[in-house]
PAKEBA-915895 format. One record per residue: x, y negated, z of N, C-alpha, C in turn; residue in three letters; chain; residue number from 1. Coordinates in steps of 0.2 Angstrom, whole numbers, padded with zeros to 4 digits. Atoms other than C-alpha are relative to their C-alpha. Example, Ala and Ser with C-alpha at 12.3 -4.5 7.8 and 13.67 -1.06 7.14 Angstrom:
<lummis>
lummi n_east 0004	n_north 0006	n_up 0000	ca_east 0062	ca_north 0022	ca_up 0039	c_east 0004	c_north -0006	c_up 0000	rest ala	kette A	nr 1
lummi n_east -0004	n_north 0006	n_up -0001	ca_east 0068	ca_north 0005	ca_up 0036	c_east -0004	c_north -0005	c_up 0003	rest ser	kette A	nr 2
</lummis>
This chain:
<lummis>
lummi n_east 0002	n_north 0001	n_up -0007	ca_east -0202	ca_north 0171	ca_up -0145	c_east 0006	c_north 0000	c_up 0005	rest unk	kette A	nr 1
lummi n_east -0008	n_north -0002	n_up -0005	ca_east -0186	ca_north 0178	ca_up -0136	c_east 0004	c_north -0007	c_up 0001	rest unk	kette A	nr 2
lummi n_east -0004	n_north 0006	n_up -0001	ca_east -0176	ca_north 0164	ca_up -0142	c_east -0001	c_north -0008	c_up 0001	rest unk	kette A	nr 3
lummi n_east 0002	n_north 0005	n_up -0003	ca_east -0188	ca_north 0150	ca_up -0137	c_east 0000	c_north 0001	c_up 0005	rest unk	kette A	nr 4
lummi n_east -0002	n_north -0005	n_up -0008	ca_east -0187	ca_north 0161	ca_up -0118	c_east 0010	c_north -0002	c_up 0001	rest unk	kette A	nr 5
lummi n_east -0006	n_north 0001	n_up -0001	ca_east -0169	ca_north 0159	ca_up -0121	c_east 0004	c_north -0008	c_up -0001	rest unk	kette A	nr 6
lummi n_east -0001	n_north 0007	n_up -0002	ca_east -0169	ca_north 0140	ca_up -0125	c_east 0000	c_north -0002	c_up 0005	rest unk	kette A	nr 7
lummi n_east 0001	n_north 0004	n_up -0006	ca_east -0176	ca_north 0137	ca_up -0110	c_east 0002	c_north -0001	c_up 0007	rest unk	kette A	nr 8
lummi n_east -0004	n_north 0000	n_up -0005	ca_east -0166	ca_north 0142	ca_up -0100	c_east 0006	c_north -0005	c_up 0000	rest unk	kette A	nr 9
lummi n_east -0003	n_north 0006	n_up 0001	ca_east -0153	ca_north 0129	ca_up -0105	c_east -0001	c_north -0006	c_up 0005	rest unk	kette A	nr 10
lummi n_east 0001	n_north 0002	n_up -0002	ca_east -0160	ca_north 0117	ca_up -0095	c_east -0001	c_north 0001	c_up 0005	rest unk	kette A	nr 11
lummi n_east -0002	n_north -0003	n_up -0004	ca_east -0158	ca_north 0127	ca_up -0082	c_east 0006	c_north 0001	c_up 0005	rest unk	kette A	nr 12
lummi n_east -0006	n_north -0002	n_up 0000	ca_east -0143	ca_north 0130	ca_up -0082	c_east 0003	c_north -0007	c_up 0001	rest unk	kette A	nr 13
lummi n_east -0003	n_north 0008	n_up -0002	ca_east -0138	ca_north 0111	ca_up -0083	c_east -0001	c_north -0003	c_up 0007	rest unk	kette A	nr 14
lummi n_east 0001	n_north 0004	n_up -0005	ca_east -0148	ca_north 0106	ca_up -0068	c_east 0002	c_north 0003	c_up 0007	rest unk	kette A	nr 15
lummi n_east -0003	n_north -0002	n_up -0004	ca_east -0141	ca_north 0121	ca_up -0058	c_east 0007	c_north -0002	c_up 0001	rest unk	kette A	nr 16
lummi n_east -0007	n_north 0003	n_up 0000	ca_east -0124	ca_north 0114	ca_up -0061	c_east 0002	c_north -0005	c_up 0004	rest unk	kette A	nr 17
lummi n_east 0000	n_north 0007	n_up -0005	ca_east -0129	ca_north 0098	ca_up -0055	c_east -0001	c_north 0000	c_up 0006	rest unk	kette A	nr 18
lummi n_east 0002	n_north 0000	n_up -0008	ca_east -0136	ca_north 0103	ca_up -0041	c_east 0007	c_north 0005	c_up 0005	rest unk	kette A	nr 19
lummi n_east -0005	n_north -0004	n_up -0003	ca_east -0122	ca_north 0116	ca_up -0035	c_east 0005	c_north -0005	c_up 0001	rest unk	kette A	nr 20
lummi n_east -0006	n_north 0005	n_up -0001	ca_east -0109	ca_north 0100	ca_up -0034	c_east -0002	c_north -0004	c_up 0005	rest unk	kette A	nr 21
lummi n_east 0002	n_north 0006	n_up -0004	ca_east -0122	ca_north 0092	ca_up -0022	c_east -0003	c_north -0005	c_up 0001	rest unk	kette A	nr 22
lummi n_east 0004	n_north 0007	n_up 0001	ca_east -0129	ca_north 0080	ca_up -0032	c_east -0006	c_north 0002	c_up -0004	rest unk	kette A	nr 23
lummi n_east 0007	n_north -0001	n_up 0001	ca_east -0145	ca_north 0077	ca_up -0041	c_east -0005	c_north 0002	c_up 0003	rest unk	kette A	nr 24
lummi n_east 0001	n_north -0001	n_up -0006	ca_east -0153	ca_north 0078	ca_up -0026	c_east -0010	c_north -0004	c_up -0004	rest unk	kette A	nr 25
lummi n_east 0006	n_north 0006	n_up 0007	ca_east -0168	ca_north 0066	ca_up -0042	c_east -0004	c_north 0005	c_up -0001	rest unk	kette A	nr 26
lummi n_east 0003	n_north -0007	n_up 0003	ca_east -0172	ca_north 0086	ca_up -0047	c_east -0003	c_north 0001	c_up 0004	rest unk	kette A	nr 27
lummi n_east 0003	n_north -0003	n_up -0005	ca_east -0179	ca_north 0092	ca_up -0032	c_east -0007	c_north -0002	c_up 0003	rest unk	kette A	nr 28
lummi n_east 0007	n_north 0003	n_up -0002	ca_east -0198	ca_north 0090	ca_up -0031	c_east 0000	c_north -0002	c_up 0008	rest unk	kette A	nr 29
lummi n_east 0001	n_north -0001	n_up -0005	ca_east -0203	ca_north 0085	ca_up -0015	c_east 0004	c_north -0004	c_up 0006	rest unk	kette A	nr 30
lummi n_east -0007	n_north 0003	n_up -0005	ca_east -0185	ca_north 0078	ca_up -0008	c_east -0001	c_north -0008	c_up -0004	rest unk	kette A	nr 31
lummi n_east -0001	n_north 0003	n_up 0003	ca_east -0187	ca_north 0066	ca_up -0022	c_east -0006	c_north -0004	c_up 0000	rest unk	kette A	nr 32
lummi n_east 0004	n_north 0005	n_up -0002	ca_east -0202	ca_north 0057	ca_up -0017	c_east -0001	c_north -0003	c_up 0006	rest unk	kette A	nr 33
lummi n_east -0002	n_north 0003	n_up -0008	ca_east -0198	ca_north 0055	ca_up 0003	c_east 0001	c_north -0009	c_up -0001	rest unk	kette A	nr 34
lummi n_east -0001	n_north 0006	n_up -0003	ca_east -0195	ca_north 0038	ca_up 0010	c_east 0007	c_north 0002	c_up 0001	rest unk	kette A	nr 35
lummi n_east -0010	n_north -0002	n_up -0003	ca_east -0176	ca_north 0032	ca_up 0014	c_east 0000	c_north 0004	c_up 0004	rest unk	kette A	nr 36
lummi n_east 0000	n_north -0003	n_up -0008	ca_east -0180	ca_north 0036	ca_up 0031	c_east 0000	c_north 0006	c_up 0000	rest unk	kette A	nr 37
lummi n_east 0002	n_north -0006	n_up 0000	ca_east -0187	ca_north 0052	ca_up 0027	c_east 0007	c_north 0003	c_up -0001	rest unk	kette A	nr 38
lummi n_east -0005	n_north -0003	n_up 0004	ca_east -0172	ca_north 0057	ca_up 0015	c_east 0007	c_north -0001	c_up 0005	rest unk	kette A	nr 39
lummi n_east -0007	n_north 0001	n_up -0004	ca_east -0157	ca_north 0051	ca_up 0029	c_east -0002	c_north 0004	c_up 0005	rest unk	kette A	nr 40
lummi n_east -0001	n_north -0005	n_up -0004	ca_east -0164	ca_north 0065	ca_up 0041	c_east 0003	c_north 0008	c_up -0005	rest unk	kette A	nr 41
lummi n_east -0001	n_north -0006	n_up -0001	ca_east -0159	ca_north 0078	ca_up 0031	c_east 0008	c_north 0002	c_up -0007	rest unk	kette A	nr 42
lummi n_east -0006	n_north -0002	n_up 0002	ca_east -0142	ca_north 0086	ca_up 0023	c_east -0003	c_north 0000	c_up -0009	rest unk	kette A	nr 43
lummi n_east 0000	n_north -0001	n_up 0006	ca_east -0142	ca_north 0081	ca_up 0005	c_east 0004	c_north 0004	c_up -0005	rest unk	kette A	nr 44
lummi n_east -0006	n_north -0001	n_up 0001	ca_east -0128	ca_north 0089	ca_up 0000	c_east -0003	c_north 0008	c_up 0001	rest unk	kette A	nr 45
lummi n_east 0002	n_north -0005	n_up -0001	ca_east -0133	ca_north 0105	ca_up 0007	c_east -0006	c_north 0004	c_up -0001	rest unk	kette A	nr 46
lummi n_east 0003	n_north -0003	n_up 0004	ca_east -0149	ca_north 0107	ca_up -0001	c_east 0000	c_north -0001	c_up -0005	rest unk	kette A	nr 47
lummi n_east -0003	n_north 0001	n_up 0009	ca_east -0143	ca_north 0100	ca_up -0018	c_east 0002	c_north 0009	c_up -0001	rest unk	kette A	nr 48
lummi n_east -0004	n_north -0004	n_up -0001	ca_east -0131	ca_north 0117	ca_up -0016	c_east -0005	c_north 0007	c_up 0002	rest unk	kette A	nr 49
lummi n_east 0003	n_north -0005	n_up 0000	ca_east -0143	ca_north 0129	ca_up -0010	c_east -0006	c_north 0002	c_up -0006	rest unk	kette A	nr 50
lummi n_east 0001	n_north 0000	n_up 0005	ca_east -0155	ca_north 0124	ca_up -0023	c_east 0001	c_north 0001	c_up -0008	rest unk	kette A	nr 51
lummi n_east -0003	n_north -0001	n_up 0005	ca_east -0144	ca_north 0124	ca_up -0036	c_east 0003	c_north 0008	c_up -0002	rest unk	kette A	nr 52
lummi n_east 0001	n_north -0006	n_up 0000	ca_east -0141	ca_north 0143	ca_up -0032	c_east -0007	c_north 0006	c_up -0002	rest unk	kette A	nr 53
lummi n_east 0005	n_north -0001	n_up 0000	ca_east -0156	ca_north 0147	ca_up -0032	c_east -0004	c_north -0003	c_up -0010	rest unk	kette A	nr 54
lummi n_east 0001	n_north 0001	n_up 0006	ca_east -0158	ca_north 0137	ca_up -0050	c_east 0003	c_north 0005	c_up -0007	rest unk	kette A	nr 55
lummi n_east -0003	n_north -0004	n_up 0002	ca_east -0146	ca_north 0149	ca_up -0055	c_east -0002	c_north 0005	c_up -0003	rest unk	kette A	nr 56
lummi n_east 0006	n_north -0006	n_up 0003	ca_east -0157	ca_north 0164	ca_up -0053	c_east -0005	c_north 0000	c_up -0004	rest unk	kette A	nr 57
lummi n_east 0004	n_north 0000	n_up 0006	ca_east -0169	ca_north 0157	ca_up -0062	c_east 0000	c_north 0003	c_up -0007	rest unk	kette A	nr 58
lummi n_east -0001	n_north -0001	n_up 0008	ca_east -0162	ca_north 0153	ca_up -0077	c_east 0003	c_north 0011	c_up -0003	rest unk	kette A	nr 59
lummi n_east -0002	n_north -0007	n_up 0002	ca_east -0154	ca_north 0173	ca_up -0076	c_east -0005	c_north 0004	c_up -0001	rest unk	kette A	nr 60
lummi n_east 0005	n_north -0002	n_up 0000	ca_east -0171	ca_north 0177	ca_up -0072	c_east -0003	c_north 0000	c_up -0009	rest unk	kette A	nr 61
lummi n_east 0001	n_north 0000	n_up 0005	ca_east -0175	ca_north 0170	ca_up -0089	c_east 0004	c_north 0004	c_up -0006	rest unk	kette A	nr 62
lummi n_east -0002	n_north -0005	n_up 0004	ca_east -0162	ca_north 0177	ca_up -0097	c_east -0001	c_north 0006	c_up -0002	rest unk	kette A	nr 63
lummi n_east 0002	n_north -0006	n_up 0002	ca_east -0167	ca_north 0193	ca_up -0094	c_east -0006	c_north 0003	c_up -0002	rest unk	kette A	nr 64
lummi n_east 0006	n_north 0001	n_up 0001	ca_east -0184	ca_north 0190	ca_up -0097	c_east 0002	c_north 0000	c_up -0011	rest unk	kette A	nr 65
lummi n_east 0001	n_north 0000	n_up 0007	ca_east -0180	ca_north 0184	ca_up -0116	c_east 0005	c_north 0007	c_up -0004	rest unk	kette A	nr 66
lummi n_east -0005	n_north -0008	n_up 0001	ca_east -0166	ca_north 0200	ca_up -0118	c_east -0004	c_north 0004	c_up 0000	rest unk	kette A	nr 67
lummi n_east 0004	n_north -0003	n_up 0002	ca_east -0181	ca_north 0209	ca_up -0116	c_east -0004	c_north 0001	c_up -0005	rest unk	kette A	nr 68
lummi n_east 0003	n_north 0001	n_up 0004	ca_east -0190	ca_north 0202	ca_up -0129	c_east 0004	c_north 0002	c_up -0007	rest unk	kette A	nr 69
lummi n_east -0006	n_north -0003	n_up 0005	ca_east -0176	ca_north 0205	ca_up -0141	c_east 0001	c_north 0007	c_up -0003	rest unk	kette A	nr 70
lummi n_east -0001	n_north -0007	n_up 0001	ca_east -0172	ca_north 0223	ca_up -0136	c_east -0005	c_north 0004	c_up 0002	rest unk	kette A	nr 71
lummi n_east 0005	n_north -0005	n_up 0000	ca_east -0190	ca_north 0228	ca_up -0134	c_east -0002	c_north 0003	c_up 0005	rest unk	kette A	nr 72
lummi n_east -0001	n_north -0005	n_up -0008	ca_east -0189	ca_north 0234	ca_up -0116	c_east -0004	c_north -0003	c_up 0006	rest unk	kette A	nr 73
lummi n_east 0005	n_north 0002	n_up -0004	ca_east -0203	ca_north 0232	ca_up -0105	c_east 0002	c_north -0001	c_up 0008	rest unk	kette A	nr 74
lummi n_east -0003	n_north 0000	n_up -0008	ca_east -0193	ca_north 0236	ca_up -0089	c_east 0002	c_north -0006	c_up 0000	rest unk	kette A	nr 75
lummi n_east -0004	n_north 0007	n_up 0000	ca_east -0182	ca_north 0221	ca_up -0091	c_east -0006	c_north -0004	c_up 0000	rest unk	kette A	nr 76
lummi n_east 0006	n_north 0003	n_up 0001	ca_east -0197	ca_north 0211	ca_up -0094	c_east -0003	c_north 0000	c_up 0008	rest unk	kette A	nr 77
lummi n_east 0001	n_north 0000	n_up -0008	ca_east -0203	ca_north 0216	ca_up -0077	c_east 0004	c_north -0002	c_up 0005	rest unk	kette A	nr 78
lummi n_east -0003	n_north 0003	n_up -0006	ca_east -0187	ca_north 0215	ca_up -0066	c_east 0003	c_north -0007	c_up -0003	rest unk	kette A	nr 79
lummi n_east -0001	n_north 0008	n_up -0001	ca_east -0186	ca_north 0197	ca_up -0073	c_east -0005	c_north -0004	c_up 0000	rest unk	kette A	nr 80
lummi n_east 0004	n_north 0007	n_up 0000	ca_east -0203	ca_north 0190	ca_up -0069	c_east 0001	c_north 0004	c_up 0006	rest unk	kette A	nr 81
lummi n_east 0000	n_north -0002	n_up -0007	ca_east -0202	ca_north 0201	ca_up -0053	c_east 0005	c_north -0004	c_up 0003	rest unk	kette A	nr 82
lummi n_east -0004	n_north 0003	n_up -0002	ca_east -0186	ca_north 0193	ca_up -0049	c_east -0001	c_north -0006	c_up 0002	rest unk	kette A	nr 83
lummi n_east 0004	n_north 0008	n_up 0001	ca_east -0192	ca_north 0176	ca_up -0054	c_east -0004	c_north -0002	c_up 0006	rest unk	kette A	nr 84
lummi n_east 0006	n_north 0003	n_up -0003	ca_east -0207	ca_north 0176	ca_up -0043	c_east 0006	c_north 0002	c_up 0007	rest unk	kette A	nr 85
lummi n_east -0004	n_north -0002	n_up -0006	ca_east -0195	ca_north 0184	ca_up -0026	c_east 0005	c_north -0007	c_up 0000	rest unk	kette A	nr 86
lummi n_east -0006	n_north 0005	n_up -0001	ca_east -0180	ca_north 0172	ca_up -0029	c_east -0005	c_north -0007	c_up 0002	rest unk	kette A	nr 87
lummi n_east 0005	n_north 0006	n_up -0004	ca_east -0196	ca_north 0155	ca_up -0028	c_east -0002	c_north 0001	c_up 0005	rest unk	kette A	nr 88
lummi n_east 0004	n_north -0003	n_up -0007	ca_east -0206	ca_north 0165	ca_up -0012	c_east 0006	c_north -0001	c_up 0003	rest unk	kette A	nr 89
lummi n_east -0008	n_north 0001	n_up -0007	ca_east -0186	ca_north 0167	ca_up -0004	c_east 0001	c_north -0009	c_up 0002	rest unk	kette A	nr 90
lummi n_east -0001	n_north 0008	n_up -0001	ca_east -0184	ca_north 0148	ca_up -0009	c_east -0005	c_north -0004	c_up 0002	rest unk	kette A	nr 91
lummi n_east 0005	n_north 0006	n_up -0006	ca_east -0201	ca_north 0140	ca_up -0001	c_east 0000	c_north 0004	c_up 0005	rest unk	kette A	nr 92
lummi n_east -0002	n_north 0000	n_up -0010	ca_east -0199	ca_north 0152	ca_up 0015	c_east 0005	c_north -0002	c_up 0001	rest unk	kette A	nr 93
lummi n_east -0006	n_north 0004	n_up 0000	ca_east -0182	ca_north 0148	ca_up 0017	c_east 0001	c_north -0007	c_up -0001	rest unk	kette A	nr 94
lummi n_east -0002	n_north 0006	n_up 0001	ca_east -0181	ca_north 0131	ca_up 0012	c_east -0006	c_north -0004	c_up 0004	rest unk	kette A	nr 95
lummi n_east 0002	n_north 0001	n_up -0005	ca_east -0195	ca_north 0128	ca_up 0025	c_east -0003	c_north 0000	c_up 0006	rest unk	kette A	nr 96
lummi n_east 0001	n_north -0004	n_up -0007	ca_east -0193	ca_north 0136	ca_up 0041	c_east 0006	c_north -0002	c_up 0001	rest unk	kette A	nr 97
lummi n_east -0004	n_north 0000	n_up -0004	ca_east -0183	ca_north 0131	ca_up 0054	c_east 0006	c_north -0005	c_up 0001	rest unk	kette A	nr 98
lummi n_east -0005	n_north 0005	n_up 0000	ca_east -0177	ca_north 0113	ca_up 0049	c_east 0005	c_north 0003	c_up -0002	rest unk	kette A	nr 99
lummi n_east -0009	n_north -0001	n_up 0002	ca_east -0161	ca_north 0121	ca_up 0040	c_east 0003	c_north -0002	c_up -0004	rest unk	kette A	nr 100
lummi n_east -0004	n_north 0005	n_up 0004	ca_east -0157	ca_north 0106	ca_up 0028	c_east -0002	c_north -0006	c_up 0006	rest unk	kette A	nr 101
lummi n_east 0000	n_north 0008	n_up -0005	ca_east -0162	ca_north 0092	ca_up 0043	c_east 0007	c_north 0001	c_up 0002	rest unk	kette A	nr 102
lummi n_east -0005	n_north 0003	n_up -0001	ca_east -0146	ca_north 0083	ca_up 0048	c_east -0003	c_north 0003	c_up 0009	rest unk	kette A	nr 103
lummi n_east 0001	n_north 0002	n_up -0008	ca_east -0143	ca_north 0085	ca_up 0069	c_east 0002	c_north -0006	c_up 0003	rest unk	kette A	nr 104
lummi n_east 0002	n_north 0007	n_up -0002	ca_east -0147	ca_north 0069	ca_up 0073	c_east -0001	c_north 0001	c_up 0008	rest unk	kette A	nr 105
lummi n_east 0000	n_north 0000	n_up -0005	ca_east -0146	ca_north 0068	ca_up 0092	c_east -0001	c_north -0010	c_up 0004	rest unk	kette A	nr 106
</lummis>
């Protein structure tokens, strides 16, 4: 079981990469079914990058997740589904308050 936890992170890991350069903007539920119009108010570029941070954690998330599985350690197990869940709640407050990927559009 670990090491199907540890595959999955893989793909994780891929889309975090892509997204940390700016692009794959396709990944991002939510941004990727907007309208043009909708999509040219806001900084693509800069939430590709922040979500790709953020994809990061996950996957490390996981890793530590399936590492416990391995070495039998409940703690680990914990501080990587607790992690998990804090790093998502940081990323929908954050990534929806205060217009901070809208473009200033004047």
């Amino acid at each position: 079981m670990g090491l199907a936890i540890l595959i999955t992170s893989i793909p994780f890991i891929i889309f975090a990469s892509i997204l940390s350069k700016g692009k794959g903007a396709w990944i991002i539920a939510g941004y990727n079914t907007m309208s043009d119009s909708e999509k040219a108010q806001y900084d693509e570029v800069a939430l590709c990058k922040f979500m790709g941070k953020i994809m990061y954690g996950v996957s490390l998330s996981i890793i530590v997740i399936a590492l416990s599985e391995f070495i039998n350690n409940q703690i680990l197990l914990i501080v990587g589904i607790v992690s998990m869940i804090a790093l998502i709640v940081f990323a929908l407050v954050y990534s929806n308050t205060k217009d901070r990927f809208k473009k200033n559009i004047n």
